[in-house]
DRENBAFI-956099 format. One record per atom (N, C-alpha, C): atom name; x, y, z; residue in one letter; residue number from 1. Coordinates in Angstrom, 3 decimals. Example, Ala and Ser with C-alpha at 12.3 -4.5 7.8 and 13.67 -1.06 7.14 Angstrom:
BEGIN
NODE   atom         px         py         pz   res     n
NODE      N     13.190     -5.690      7.800     A     1
NODE     CA     12.300     -4.500      7.800     A     1
NODE      C     13.200     -3.300      7.800     A     1
NODE      N     12.850     -2.250      7.080     S     2
NODE     CA     13.670     -1.060      7.140     S     2
NODE      C     12.900      0.030      7.870     S     2
***
This chain:
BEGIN
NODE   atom         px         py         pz   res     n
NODE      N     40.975     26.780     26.545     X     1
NODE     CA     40.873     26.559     27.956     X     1
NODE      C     39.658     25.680     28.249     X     1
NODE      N     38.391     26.177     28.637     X     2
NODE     CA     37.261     25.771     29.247     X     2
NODE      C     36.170     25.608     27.708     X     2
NODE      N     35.630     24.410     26.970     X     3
NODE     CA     34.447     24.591     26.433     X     3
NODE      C     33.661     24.459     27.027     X     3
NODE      N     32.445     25.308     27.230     X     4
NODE     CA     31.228     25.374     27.587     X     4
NODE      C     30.209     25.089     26.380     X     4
NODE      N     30.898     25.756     25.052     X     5
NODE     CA     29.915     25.790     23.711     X     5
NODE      C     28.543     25.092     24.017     X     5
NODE      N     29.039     23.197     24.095     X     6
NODE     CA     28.210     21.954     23.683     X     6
NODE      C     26.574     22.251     24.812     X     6
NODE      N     27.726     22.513     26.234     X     7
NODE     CA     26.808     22.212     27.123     X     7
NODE      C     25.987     23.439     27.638     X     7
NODE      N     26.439     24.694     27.099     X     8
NODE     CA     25.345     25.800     26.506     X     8
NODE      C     24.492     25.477     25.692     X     8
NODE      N     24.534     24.641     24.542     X     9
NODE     CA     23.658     24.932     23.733     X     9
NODE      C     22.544     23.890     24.297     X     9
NODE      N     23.326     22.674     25.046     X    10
NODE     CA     22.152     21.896     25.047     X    10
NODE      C     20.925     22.488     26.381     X    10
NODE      N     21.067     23.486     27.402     X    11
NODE     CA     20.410     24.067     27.861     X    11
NODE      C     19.546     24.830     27.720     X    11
NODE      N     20.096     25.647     26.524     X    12
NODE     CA     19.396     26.971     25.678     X    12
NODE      C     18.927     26.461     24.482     X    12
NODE      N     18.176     25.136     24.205     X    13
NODE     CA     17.726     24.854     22.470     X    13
NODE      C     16.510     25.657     22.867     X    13
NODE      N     16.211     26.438     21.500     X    14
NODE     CA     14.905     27.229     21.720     X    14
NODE      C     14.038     26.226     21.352     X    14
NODE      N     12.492     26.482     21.694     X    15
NODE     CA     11.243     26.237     21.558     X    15
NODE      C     10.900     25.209     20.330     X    15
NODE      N     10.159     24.223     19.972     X    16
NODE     CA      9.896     23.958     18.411     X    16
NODE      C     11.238     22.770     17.912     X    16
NODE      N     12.306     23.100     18.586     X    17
NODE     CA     13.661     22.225     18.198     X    17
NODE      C     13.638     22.275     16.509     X    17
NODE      N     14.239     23.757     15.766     X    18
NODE     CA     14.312     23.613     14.526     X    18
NODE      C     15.449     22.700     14.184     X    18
NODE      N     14.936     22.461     12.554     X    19
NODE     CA     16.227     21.410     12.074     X    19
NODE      C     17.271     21.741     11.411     X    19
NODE      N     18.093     21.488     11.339     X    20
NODE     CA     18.824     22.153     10.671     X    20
NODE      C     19.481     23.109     10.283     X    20
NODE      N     19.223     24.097     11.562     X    21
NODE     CA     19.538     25.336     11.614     X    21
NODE      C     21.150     25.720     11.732     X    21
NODE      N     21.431     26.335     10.893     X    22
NODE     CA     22.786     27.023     10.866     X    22
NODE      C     22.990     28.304     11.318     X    22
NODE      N     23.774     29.035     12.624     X    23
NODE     CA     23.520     30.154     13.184     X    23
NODE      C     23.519     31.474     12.010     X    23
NODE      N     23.433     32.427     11.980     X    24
NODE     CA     24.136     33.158     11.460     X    24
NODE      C     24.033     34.396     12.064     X    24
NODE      N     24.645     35.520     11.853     X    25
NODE     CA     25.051     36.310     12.291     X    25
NODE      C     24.942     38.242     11.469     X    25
NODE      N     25.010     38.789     12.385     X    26
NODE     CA     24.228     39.993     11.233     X    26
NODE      C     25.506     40.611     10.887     X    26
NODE      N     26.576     40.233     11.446     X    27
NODE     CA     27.691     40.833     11.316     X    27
NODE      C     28.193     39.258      9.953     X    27
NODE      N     27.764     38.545      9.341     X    28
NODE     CA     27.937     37.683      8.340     X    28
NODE      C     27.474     38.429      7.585     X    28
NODE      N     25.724     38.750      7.558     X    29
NODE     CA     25.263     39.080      6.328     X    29
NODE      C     25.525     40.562      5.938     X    29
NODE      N     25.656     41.306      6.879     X    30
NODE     CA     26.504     42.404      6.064     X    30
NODE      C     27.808     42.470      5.976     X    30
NODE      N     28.717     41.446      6.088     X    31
NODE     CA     29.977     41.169      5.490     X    31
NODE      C     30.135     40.201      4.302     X    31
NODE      N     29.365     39.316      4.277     X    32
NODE     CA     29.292     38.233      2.873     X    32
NODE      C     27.930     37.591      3.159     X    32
NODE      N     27.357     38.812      2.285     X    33
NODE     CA     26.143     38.330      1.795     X    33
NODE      C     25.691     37.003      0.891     X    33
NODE      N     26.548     37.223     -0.198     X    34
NODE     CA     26.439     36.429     -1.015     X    34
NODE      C     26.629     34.694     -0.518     X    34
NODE      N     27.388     34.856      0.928     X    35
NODE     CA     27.933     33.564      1.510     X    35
NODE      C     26.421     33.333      2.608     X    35
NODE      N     25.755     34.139      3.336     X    36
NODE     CA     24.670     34.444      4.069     X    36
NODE      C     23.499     34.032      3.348     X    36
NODE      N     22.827     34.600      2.789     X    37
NODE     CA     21.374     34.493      2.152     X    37
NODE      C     21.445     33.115      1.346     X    37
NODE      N     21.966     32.479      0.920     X    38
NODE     CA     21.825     31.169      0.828     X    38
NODE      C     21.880     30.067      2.082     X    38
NODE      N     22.308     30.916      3.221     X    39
NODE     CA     22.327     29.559      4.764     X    39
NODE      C     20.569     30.051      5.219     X    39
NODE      N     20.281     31.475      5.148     X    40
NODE     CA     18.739     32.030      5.400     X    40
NODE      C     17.791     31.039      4.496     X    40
NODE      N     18.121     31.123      3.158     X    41
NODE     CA     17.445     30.408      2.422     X    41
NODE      C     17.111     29.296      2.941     X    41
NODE      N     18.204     28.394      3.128     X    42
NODE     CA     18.030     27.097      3.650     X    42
NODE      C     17.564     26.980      4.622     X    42
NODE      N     17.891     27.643      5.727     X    43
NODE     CA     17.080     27.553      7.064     X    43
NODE      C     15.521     27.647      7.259     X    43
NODE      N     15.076     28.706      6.152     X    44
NODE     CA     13.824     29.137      6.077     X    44
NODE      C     12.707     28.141      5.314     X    44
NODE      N     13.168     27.025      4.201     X    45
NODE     CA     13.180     26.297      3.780     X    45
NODE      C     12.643     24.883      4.511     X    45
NODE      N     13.829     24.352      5.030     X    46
NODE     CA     13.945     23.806      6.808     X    46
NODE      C     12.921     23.786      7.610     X    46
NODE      N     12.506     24.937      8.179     X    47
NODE     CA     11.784     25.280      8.922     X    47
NODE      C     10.452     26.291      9.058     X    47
NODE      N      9.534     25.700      7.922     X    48
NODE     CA      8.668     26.963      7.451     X    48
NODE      C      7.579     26.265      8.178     X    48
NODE      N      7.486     25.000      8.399     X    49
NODE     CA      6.447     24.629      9.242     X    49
NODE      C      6.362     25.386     10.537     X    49
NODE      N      7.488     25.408     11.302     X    50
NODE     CA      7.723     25.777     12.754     X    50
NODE      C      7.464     27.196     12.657     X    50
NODE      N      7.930     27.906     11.773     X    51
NODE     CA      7.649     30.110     11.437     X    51
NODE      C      6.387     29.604     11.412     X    51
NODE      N      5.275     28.938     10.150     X    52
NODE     CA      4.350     29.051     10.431     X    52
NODE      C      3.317     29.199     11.659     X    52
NODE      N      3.197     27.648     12.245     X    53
NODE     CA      2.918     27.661     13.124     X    53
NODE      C      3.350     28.319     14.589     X    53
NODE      N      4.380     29.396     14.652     X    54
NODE     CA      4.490     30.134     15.730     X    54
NODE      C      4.131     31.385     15.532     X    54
NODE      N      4.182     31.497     14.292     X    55
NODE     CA      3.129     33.004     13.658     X    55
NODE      C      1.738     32.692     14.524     X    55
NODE      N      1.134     31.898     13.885     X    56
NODE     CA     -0.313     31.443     14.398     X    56
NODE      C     -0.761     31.522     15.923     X    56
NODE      N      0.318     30.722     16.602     X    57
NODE     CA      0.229     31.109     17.765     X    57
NODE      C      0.478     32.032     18.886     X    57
NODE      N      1.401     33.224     18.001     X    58
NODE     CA      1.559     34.356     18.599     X    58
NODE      C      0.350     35.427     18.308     X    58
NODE      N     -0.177     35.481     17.525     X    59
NODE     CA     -1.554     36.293     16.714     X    59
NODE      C     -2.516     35.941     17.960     X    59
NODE      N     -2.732     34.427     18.079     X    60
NODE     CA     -3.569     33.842     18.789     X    60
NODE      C     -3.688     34.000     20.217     X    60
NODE      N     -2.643     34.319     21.027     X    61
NODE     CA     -1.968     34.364     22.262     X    61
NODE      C     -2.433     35.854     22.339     X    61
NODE      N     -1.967     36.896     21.921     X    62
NODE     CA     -2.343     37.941     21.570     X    62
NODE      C     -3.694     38.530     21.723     X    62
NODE      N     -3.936     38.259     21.300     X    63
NODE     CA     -5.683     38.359     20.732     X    63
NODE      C     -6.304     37.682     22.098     X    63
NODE      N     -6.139     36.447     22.422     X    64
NODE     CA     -6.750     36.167     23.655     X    64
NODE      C     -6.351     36.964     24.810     X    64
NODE      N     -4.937     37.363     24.976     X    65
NODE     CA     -4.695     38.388     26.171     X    65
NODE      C     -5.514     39.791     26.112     X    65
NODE      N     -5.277     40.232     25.027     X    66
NODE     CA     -6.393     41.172     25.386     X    66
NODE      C     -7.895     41.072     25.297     X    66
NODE      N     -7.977     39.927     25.157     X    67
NODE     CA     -9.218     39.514     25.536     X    67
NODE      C     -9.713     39.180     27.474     X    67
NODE      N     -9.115     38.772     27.769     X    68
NODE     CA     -8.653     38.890     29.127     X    68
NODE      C     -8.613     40.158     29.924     X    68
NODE      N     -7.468     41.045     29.546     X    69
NODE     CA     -7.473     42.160     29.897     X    69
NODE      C     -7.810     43.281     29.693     X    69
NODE      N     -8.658     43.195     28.855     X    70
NODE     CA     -9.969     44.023     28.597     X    70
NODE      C    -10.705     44.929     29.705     X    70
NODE      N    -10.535     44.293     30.790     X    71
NODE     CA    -11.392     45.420     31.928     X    71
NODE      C    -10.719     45.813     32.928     X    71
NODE      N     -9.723     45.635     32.704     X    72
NODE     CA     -8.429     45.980     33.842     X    72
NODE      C     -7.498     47.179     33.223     X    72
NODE      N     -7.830     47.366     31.835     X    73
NODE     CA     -6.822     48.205     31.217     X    73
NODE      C     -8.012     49.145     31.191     X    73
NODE      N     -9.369     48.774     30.754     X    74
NODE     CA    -10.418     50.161     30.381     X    74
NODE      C    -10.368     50.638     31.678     X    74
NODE      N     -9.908     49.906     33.310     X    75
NODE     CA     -9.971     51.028     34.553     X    75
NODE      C     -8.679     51.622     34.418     X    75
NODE      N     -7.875     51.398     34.104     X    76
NODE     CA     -6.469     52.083     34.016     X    76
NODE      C     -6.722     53.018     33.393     X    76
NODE      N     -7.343     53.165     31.906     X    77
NODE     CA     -8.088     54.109     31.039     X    77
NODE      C     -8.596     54.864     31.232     X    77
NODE      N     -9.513     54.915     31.869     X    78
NODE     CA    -10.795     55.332     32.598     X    78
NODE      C     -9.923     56.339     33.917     X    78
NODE      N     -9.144     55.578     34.735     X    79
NODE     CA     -8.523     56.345     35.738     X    79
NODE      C     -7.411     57.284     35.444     X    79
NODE      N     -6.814     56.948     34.019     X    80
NODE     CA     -6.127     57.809     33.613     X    80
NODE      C     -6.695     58.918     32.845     X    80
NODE      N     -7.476     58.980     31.802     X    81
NODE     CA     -7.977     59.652     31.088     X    81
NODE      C     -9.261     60.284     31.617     X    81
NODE      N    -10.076     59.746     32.525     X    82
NODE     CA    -11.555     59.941     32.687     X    82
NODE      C    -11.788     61.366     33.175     X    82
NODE      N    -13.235     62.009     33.213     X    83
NODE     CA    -13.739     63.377     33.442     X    83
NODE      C    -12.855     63.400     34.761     X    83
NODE      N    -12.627     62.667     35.460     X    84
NODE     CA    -12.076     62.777     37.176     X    84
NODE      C    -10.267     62.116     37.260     X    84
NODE      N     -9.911     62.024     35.789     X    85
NODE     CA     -8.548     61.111     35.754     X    85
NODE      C     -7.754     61.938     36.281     X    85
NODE      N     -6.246     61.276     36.283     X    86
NODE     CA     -5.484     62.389     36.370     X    86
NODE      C     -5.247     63.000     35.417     X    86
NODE      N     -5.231     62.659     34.033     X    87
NODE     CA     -4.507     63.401     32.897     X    87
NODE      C     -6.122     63.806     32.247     X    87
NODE      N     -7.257     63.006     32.636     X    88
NODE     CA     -8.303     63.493     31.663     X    88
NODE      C     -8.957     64.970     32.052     X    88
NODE      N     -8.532     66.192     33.163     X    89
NODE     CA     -9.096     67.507     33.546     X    89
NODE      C     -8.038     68.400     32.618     X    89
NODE      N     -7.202     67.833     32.761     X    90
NODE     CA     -5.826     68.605     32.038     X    90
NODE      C     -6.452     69.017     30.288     X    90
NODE      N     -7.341     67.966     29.450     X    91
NODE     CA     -7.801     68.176     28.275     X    91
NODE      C     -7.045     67.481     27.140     X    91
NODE      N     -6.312     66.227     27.470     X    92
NODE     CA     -5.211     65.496     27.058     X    92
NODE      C     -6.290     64.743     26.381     X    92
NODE      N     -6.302     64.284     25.397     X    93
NODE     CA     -7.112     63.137     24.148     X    93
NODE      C     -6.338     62.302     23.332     X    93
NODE      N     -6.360     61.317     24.185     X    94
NODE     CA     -5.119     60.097     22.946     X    94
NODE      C     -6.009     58.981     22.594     X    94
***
């Protein structure tokens, strides 16, 4: 009837634009593995620059947010847990 496929995908390319990527599916690799882990292989292969570098920048992203929110969560903390919190009279310690 209607393809949409093409003009889905060209809306939804994720982040980085990997190359070469071949979809796969979890319902592949636990049906033919042996046909699966060689398209992973390759993909991973492909694209180890882009895993790398989005590792890096998720660690990084991370780490700076709670760097940021550092004093907005210790009052949440503080108001939750504290001598006067709500949960800190109760004798609750997490």
């Amino acid at each position: 009837m209607w393809d949409y496929g093409s003009e889905l995908q060209n809306v939804y390319t994720p982040i980085g634009a990997f190359r070469g990527l071949q979809a796969i599916s979890l319902g592949d690799i636990l049906k033919t593995p042996q046909q699966a882990l060689p398209q992973i292989q390759a993909n991973l292969m492909q694209n180890w620059q882009a895993i790398l570098v989005g590792s890096f920048m998720t660690a990084f992203a991370f780490k700076a947010t709670k760097k940021v929110l550092r004093g907005p969560i210790g009052k949440i903390n503080r108001g939750l847990f504290g001598k006067r919190g709500v949960i800190g009279n109760v004798g609750f310690k997490l």
